[in-house]
C-alpha positions as CSV (number, residue, x, y, z in Angstrom):
1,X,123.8,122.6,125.4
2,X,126.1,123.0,128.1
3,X,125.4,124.1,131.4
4,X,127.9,127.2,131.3
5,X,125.9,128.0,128.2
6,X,122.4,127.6,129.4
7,X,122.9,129.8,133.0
8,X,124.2,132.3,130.5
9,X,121.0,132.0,128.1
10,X,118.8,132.2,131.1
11,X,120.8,135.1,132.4
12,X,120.2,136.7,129.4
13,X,116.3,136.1,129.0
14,X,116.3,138.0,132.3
15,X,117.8,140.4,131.5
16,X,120.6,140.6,134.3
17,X,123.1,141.9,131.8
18,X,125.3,142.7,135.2
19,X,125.7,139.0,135.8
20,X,126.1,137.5,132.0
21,X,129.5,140.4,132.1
22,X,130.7,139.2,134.7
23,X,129.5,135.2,134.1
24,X,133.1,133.8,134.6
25,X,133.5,135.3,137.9
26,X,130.4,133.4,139.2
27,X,129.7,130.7,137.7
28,X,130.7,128.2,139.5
29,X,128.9,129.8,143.0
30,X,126.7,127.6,144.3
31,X,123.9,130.3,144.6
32,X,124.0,131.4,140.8
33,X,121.2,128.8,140.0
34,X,119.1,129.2,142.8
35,X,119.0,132.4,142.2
36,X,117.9,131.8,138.6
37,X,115.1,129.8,139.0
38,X,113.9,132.3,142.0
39,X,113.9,134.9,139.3
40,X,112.3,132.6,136.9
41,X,109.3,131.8,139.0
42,X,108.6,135.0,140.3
43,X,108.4,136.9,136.7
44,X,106.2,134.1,135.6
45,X,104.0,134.3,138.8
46,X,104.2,138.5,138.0
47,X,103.3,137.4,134.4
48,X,100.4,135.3,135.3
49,X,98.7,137.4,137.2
50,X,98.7,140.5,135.2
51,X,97.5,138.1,132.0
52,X,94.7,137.5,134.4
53,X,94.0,141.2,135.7
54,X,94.1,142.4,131.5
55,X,92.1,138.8,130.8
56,X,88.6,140.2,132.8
57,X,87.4,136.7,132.8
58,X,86.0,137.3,136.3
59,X,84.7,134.9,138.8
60,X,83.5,131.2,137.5
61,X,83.2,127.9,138.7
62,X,85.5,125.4,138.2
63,X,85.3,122.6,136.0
64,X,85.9,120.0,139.0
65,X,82.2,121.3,140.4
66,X,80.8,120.8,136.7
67,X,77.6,118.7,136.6
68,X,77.9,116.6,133.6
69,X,74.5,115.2,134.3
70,X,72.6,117.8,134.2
71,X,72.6,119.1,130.8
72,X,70.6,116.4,128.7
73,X,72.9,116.9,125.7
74,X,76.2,117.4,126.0
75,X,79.6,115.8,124.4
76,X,81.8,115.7,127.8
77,X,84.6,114.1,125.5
78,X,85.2,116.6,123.4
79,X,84.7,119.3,125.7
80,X,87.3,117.8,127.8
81,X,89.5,117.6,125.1
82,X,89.5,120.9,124.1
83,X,91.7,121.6,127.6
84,X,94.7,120.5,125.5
85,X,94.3,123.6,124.2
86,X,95.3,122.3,120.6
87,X,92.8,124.9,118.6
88,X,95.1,127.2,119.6
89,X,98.0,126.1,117.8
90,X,95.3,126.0,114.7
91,X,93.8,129.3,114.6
92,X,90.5,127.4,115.4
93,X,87.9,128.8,116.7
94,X,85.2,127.0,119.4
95,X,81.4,127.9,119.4
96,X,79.3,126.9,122.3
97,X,75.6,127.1,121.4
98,X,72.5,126.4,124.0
99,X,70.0,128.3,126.2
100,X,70.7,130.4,129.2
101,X,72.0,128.0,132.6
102,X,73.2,125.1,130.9
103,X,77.2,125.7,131.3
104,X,78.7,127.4,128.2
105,X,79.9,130.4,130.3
106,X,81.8,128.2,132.8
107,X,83.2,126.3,129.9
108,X,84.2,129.3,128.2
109,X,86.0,130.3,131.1
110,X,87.8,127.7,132.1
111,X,89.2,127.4,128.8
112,X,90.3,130.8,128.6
113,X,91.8,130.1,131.9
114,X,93.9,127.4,130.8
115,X,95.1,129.0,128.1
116,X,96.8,132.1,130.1
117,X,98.2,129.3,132.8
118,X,99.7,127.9,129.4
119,X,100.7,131.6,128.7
120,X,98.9,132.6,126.0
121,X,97.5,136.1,125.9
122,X,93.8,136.3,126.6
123,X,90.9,138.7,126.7
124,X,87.2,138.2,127.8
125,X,84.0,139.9,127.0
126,X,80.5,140.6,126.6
127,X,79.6,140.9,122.6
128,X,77.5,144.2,123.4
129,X,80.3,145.6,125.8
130,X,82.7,144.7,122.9
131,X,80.2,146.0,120.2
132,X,79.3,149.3,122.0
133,X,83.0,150.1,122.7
134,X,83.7,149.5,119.3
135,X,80.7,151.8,117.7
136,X,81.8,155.1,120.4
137,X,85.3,155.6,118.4
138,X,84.5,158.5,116.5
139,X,87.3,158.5,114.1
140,X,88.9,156.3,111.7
141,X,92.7,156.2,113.5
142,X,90.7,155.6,117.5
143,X,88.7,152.6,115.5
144,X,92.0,150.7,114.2
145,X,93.5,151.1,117.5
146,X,90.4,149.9,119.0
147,X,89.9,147.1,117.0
148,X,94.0,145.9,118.0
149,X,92.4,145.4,121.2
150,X,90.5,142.4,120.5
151,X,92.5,141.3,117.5
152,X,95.7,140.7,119.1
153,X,95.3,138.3,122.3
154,X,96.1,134.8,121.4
155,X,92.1,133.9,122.3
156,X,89.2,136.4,122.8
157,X,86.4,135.0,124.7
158,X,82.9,136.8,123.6
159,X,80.2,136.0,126.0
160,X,76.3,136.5,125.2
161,X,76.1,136.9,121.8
162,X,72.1,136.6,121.0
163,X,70.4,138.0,123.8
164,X,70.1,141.1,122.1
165,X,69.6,142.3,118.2
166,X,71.8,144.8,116.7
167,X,71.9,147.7,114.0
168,X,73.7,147.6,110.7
169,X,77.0,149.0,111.9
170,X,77.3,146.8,115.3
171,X,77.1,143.6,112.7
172,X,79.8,144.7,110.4
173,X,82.3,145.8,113.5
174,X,82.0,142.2,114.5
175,X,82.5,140.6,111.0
176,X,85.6,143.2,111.3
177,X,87.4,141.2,114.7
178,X,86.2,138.4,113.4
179,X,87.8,138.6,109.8
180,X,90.7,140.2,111.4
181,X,91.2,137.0,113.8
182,X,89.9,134.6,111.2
183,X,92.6,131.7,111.0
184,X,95.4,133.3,113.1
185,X,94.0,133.6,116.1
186,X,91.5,131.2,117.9
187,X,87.9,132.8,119.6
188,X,85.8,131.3,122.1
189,X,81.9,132.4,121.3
190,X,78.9,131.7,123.9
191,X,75.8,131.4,122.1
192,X,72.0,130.7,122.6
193,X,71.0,130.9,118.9
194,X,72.0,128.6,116.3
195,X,73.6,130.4,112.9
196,X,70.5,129.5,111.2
197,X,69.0,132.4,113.5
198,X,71.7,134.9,113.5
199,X,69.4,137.1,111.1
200,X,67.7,137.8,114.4
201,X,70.6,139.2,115.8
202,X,71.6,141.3,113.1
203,X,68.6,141.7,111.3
204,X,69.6,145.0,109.2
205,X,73.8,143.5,108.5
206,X,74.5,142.4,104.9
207,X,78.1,140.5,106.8
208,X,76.1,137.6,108.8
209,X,76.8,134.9,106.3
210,X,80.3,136.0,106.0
211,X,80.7,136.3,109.4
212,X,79.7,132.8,110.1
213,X,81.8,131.5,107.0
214,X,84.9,132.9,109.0
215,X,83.7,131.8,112.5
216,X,83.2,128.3,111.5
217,X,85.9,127.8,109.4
218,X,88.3,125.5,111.6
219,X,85.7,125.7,114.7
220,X,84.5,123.0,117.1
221,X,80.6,123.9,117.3
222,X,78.8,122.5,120.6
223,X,75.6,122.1,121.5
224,X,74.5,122.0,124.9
225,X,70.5,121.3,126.0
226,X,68.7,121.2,129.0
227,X,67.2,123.8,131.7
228,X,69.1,126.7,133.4
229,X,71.3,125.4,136.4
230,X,71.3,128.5,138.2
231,X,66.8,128.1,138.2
232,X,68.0,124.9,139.9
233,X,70.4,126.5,142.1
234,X,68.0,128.9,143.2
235,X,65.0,126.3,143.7
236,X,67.5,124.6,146.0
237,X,68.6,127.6,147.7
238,X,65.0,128.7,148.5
239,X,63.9,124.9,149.6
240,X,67.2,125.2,151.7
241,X,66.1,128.4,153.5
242,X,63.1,127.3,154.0
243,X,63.6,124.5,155.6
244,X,66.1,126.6,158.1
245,X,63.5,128.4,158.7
246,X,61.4,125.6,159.9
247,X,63.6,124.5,161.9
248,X,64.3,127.2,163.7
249,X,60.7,127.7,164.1
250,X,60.3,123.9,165.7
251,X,63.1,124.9,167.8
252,X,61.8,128.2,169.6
253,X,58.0,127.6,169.4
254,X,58.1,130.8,172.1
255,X,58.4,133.0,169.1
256,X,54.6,132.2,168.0
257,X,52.9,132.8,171.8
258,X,50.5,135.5,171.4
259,X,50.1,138.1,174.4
260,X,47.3,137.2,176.6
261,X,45.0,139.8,177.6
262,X,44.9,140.6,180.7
């Protein structure tokens, strides 16, 4: 493509219909590209951020502070390779399944990260938040828009799911986003039961094979094991006060001196 023809196709992307009708009177300005890729880079940094507002993924760690060795079980190869972000482009979904503290949350995360830098639309949340928002549409029309909410972003994150059991109706409103994603668009799922166990979640819901059928269909399931990082964290937090606190002891030994009588 020539360049007259691609300042006029990235004219046009922008929208400056102004310029492109009068394109022969400027094209050859010196400023005319500048000007361009200024426009360019601030509607994708206007983009980005309001991908990330809508996103809620919230604060998390990154994955340059990840401690690979503290889980005793986990694949770090493919993990990592799932930042190519490749699922995507196959409707796949990706289930991380372990206790509570050993990383699937900041995994999650930075994944769903990656994929709005990449621009891909993206929404995160909690599978009761999602479940209880689903279940207070009281009519058929507010449900179906509802349910366009979590069907449509390019990946849904759903955080927790496990922690708590859930009625009839909670377990067939998930089999719904689920079915309605199922091979078109990709979801993340954070887990601390295996699917063997997911009776205990929805103990009451005819849809829980179903729902797993669809979920693992073109998924990459992980397992993760080993204790809670954050009960480490704390443990080193609390030894790390402590010892502050010793120390400033040691260092004003005037606090301890009792009043003498007189």
């Amino acid at each position: 493509m020539e360049r007259s023809d691609l300042l006029q196709q990235r004219l046009r992307k922008l929208g400056l219909h102004g310029l492109c009708s009068r394109f022969d009177e400027i094209e050859k300005e010196p400023w005319v590209e500048t000007m361009i890729a200024i426009e360019e880079e601030e509607r994708a940094r206007r983009s980005l951020e309001r991908r990330i507002r809508r996103a809620k993924i919230g604060s998390f760690k990154p994955m340059a502070d990840f401690d690979w060795d503290w889980p005793t079980k986990i694949d770090r190869e493919a993990i990592e390779d799932l930042f190519s972000l490749s699922f995507l482009a196959e409707g796949a979904n990706v289930v991380l399944v372990g206790p509570n503290g050993v990383g699937k949350s900041t995994i999650a995360a930075n994944l769903a990260h990656q994929a709005l830098l990449e621009g891909h639309r993206v929404l995160a949340v909690h599978a009761t938040d999602l479940l209880n928002d689903l279940s207070r549409q009281d009519t058929s029309t507010a449900l179906a828009r509802r349910l366009r909410r979590y069907t449509q972003p390019t990946l849904l994150l759903i955080e927790e799911l496990g922690y708590l059991s859930y009625d009839t109706r909670l377990g067939d409103l998930l089999f719904e986003v689920v079915s309605r994603r199922h091979a078109q668009r990709s979801t993340i799922l954070t887990t601390n039961l295996p699917f063997s166990a997911w009776n205990e979640i929805f103990p009451s819901s005819t849809s829980v094979t179903a729902m797993v059928d669809r979920l693992v269909h073109k998924a990459e399931i992980l397992t993760i094991e080993g204790g809670s990082y954050r009960l480490r964290e704390a443990k080193e937090r609390a030894a790390r006060k402590a010892a502050e606190r010793a120390k400033k002891k040691k260092r004003d030994p005037g606090d301890d001196r009792r009043t003498k009588p007189k």
